[in-house]
PLY file of the C-alpha trace (Angstrom):
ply
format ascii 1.0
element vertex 343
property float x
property float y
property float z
element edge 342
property int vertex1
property int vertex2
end_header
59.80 78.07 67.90
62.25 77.97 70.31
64.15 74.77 70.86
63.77 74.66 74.83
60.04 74.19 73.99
58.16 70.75 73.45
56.96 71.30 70.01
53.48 71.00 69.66
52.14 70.98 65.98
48.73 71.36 65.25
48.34 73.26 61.99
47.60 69.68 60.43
44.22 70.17 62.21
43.04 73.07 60.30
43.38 73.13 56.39
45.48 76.25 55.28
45.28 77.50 51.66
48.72 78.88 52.20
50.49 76.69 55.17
51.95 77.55 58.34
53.31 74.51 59.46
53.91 70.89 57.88
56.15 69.79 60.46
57.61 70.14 63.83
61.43 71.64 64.04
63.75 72.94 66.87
66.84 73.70 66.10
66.39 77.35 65.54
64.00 80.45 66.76
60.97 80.16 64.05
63.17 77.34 61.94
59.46 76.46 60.06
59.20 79.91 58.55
60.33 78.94 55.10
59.22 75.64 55.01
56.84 74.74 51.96
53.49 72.70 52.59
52.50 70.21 50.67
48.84 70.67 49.55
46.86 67.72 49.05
44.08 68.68 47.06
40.51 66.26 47.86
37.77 66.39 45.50
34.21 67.14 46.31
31.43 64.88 44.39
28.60 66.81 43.00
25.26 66.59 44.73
22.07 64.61 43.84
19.96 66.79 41.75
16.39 65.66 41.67
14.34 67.35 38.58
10.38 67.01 39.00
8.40 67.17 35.91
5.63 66.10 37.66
3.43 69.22 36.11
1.09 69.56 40.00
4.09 69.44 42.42
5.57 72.50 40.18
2.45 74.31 40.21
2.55 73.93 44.11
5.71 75.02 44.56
5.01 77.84 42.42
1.49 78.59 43.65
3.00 79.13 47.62
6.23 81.06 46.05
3.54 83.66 45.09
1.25 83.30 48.01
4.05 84.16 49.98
5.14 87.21 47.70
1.55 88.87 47.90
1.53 88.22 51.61
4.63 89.90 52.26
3.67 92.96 50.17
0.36 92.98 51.60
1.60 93.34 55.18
4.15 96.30 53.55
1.53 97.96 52.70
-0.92 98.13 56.23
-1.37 101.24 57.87
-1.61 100.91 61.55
-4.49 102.87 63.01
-5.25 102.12 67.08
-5.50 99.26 69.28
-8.70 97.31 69.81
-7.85 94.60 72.02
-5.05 93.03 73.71
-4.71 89.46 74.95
-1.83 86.52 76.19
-0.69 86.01 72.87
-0.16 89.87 71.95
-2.15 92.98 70.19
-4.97 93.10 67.76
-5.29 96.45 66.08
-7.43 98.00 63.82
-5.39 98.76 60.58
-6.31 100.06 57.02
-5.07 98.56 53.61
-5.91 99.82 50.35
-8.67 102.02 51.92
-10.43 98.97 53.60
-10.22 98.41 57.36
-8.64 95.26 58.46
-7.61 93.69 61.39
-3.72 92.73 62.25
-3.29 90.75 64.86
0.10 91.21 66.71
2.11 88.54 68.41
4.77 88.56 71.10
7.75 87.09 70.53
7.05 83.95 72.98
4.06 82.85 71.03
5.76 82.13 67.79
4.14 78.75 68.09
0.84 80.31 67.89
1.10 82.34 64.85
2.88 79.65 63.04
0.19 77.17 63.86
-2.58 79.67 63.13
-1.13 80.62 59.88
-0.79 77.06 58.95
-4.47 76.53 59.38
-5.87 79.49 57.79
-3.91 78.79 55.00
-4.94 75.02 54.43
-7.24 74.32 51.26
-10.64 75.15 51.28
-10.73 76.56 54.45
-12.41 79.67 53.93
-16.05 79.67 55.21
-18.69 82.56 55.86
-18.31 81.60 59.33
-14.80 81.59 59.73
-12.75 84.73 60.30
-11.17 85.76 56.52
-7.42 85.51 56.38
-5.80 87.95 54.10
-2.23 87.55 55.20
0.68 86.42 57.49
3.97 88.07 58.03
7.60 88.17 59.97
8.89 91.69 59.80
11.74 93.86 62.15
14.82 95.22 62.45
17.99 93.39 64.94
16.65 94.66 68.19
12.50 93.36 67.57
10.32 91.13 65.64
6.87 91.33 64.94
4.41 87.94 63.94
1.57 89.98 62.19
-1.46 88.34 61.43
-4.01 90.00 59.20
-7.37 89.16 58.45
-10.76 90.95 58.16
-11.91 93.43 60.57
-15.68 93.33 62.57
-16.38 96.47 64.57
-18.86 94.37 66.96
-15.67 92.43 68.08
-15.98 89.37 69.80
-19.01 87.81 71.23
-17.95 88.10 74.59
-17.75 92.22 74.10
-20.97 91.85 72.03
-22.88 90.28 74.31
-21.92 92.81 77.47
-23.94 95.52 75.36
-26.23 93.48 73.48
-29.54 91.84 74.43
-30.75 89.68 72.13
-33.99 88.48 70.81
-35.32 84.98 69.75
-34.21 85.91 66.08
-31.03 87.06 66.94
-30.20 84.29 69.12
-31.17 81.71 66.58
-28.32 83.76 63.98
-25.28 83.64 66.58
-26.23 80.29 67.56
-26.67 78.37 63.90
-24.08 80.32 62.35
-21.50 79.21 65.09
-22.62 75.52 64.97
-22.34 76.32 60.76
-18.63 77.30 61.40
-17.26 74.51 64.08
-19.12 72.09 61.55
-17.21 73.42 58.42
-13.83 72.97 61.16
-14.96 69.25 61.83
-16.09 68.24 58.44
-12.91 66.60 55.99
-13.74 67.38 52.38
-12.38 64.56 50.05
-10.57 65.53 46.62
-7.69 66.59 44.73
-7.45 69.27 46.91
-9.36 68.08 49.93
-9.70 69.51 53.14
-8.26 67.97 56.52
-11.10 67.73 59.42
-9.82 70.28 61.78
-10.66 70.78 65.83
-10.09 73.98 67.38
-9.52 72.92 70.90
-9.66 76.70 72.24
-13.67 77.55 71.70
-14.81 80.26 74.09
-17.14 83.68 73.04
-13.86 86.27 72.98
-12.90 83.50 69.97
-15.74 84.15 68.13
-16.30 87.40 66.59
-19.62 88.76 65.48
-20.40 90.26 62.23
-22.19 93.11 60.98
-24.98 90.85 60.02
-25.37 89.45 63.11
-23.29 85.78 62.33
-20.51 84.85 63.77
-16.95 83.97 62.71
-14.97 81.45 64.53
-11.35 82.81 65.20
-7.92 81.84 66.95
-6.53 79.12 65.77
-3.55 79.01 67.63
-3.88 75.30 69.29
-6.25 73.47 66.21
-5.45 70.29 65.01
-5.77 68.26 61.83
-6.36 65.13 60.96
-4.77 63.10 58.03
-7.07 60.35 56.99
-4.63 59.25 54.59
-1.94 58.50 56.64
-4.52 58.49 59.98
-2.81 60.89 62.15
-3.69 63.74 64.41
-1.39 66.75 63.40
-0.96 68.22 66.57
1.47 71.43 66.78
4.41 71.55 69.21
2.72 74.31 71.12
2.89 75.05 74.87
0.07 76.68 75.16
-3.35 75.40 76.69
-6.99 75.95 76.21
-9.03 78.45 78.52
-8.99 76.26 81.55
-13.20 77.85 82.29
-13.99 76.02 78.80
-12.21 72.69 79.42
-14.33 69.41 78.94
-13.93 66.99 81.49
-12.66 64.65 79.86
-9.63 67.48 79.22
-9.32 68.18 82.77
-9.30 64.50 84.09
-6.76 63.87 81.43
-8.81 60.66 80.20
-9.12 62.20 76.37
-8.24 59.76 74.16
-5.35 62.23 72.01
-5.32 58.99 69.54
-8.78 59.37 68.60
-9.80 62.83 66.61
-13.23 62.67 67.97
-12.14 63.31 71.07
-10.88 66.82 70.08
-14.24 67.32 68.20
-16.62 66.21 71.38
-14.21 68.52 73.51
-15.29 71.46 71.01
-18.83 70.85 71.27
-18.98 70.63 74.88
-16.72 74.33 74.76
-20.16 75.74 72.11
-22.63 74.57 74.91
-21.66 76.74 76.96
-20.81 79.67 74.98
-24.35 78.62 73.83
-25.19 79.52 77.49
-24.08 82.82 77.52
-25.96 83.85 74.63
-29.51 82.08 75.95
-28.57 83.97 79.63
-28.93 87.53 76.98
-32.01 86.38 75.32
-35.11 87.99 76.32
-38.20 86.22 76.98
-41.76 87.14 77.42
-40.99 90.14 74.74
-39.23 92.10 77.47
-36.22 93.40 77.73
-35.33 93.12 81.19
-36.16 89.50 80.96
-32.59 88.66 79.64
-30.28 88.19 82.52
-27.03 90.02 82.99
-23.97 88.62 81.25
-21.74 86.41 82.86
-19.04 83.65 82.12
-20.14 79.55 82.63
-19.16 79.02 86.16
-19.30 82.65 87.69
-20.67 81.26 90.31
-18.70 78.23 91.53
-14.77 79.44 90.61
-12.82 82.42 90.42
-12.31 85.08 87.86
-9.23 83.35 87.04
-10.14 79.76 88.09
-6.77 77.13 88.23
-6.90 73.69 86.30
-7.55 72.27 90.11
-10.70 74.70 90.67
-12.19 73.34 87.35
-11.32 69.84 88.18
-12.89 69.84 91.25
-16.37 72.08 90.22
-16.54 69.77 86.96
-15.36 66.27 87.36
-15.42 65.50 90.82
-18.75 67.99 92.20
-19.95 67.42 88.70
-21.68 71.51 88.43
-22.93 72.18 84.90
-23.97 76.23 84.68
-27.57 76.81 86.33
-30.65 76.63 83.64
-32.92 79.75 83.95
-36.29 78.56 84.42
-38.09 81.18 81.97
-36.18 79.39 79.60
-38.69 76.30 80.47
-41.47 78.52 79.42
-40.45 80.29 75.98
-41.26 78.56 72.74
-38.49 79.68 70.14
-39.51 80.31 67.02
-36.59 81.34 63.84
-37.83 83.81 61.52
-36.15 83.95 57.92
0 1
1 2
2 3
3 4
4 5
5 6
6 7
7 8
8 9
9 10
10 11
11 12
12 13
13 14
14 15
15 16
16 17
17 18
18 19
19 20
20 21
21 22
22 23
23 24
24 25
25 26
26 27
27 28
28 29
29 30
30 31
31 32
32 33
33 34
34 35
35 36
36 37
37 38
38 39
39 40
40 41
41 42
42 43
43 44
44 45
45 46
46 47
47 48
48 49
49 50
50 51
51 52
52 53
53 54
54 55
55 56
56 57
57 58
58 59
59 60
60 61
61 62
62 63
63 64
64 65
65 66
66 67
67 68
68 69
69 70
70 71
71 72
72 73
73 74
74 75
75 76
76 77
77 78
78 79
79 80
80 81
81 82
82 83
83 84
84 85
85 86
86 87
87 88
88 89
89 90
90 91
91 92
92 93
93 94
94 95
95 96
96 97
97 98
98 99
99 100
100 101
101 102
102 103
103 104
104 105
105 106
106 107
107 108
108 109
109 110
110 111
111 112
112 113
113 114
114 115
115 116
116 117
117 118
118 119
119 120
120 121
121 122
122 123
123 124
124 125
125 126
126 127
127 128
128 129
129 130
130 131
131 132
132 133
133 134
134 135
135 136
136 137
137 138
138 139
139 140
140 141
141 142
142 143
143 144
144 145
145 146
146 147
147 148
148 149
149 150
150 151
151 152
152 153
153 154
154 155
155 156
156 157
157 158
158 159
159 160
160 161
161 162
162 163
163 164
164 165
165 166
166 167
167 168
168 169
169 170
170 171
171 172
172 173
173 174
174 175
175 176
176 177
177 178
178 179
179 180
180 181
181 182
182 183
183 184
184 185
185 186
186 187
187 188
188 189
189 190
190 191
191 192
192 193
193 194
194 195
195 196
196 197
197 198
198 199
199 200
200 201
201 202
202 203
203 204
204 205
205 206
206 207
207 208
208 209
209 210
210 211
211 212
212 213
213 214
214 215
215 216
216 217
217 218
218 219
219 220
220 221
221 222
222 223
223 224
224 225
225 226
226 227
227 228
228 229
229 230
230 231
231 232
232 233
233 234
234 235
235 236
236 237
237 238
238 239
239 240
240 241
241 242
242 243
243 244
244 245
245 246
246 247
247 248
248 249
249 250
250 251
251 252
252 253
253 254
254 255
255 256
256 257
257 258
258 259
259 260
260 261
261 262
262 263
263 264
264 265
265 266
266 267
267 268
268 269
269 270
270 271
271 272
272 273
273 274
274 275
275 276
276 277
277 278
278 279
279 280
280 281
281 282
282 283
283 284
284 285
285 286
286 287
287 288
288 289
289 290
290 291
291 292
292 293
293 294
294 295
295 296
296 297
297 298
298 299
299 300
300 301
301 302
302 303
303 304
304 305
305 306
306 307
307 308
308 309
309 310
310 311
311 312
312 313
313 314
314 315
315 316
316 317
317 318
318 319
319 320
320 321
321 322
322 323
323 324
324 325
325 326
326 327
327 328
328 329
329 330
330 331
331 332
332 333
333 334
334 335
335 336
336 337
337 338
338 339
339 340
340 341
341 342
């Protein structure tokens, strides 16, 4: 460096394996070129290694290594075929895998909270249920420039049980199968099996029809899982995901929208849900013909149609269901009709 310069030596700052400067000189232009460093050499102590030989926690760790392997190859292995539906958290489309058909549900990129959480939930223990939509798999897969959050699970070509009930009227029977098998489902969410491998109690906290799908024989299969919680008895705590998302403000309980729900008590969330299945038990009585005629069953609409917008805002609901206090209207044919469920 030259020696009408303030020295300023900072290569102390920065380890070198070969050094460029130990100290500061000026008598001469680049006077520190042949100086030698001194190295001090600092030794690193070894890490804590735990060993488990705890025989269950290795069988866990090596029972969701190879849940995640199959997954992964799994989702290599789907063929997309076309596009069946499309909502705010992304794409669902119809997709084949070893000759089957199966549904993959497609994510944008801003609802990574949602497929996390979803996946987390279809994949706790014993959560698989005739009346819950069948999880196959769950996958993260793109190049630099996109990602995609697949979901895939099983495929039901009578879609949801909003779409179904558009082009469907239904009978007492029928009626009776949607309705039981939907309770059967939310009940098999609520209900906390105790065991070795137990199952938390679970609320869904987004229940509306285009969440339900309905199956080929006529049951349904909850679906959407993308704001549930759990609750640890254990430890009592409500697991509730760090997810910005909100319900659909048309199926809010009141307690919801007057923000008086008790988040420290789980039975909140499950009393929320069951006020959500009234009234997508609602929309399936308004299709339900009476009398033994067809044009008995009134036309399908949403709860509320009548008092808020298509798109009603949290302050719309508020005001038709807390402070006017409007529950949908009760067909009075319904008064009439004795219900009968045949096996």
């Amino acid at each position: 460096m030259k020696a009408d310069r303030v020295p300023v030596c900072k290569g102390h700052l920065v380890p070198h394996l070969t050094g460029r400067s130990i100290q500061c000189c000026n008598n001469t232009d680049l006077c520190n070129k042949f100086l030698t460093p001194r190295i001090t050499f600092r030794s690193t102590p070894a890490p804590d290694i735990v060993i488990y030989d705890d025989i269950p926690f290795i069988a866990l760790i090596l029972s969701l290594t190879i849940c995640l392997i199959v997954q992964r190859t799994i989702a290599k292995q789907i063929q997309m075929v076309h596009t069946v539906g499309k909502g705010r958290y992304g794409e669902v489309w119809l997709a084949r895998w070893r000759g089957e058909r199966v549904a993959v549900k497609v994510f944008f990129t801003t609802e990574e909270a949602s497929w996390f959480r979803e996946t987390e939930i279809y994949q706790t223990v014993l959560m698989r249920h005739e009346n819950i939509l069948g999880f196959i798999a769950a996958d993260i897969k793109g190049t630099g420039s996109w990602t995609q959050m697949l979901l895939i699970t099983d495929y039901h070509e009578n879609e949801s049980l909003h779409d179904y009930l558009h082009t469907n009227v239904l009978d007492s029977s029928s009626l009776l199968t949607l309705a039981l098998s939907a309770a059967s489902g939310v009940a098999h969410l609520h209900t906390e099996i105790f065991g070795t491998r137990g199952k938390p109690a679970i609320a869904h906290r987004d229940i509306k029809s285009k969440n339900i799908l309905v199956k080929r024989n006529g049951q349904c299969a909850i679906a959407d899982f993308g704001l549930a919680v759990r609750y640890i008895s254990e430890s009592n705590k409500i697991d509730i995901a760090p997810n910005t998302r909100v319900g659909t403000r048309r199926y809010m309980a009141p307690e919801v929208l007057d923000e008086s729900l008790n988040i420290d008590a789980f039975d909140s969330f499950k009393m929320a849900d069951m006020y959500s299945l009234g009234l997508v038990f609602w929309e399936m009585c308004r299709r339900c013909a009476t009398g033994n005629k067809l044009s008995a069953a009134d036309d399908y609409v949403l709860p509320y149609h009548d008092s808020v917008p298509s798109d009603p805002s949290f302050e719309d609901m508020h005001e038709v269901v807390c402070v006017k206090k409007i529950r949908p209207h009760i067909s009075t044919r319904w008064l009439s009709e004795e219900v009968k469920f045949i096996n």
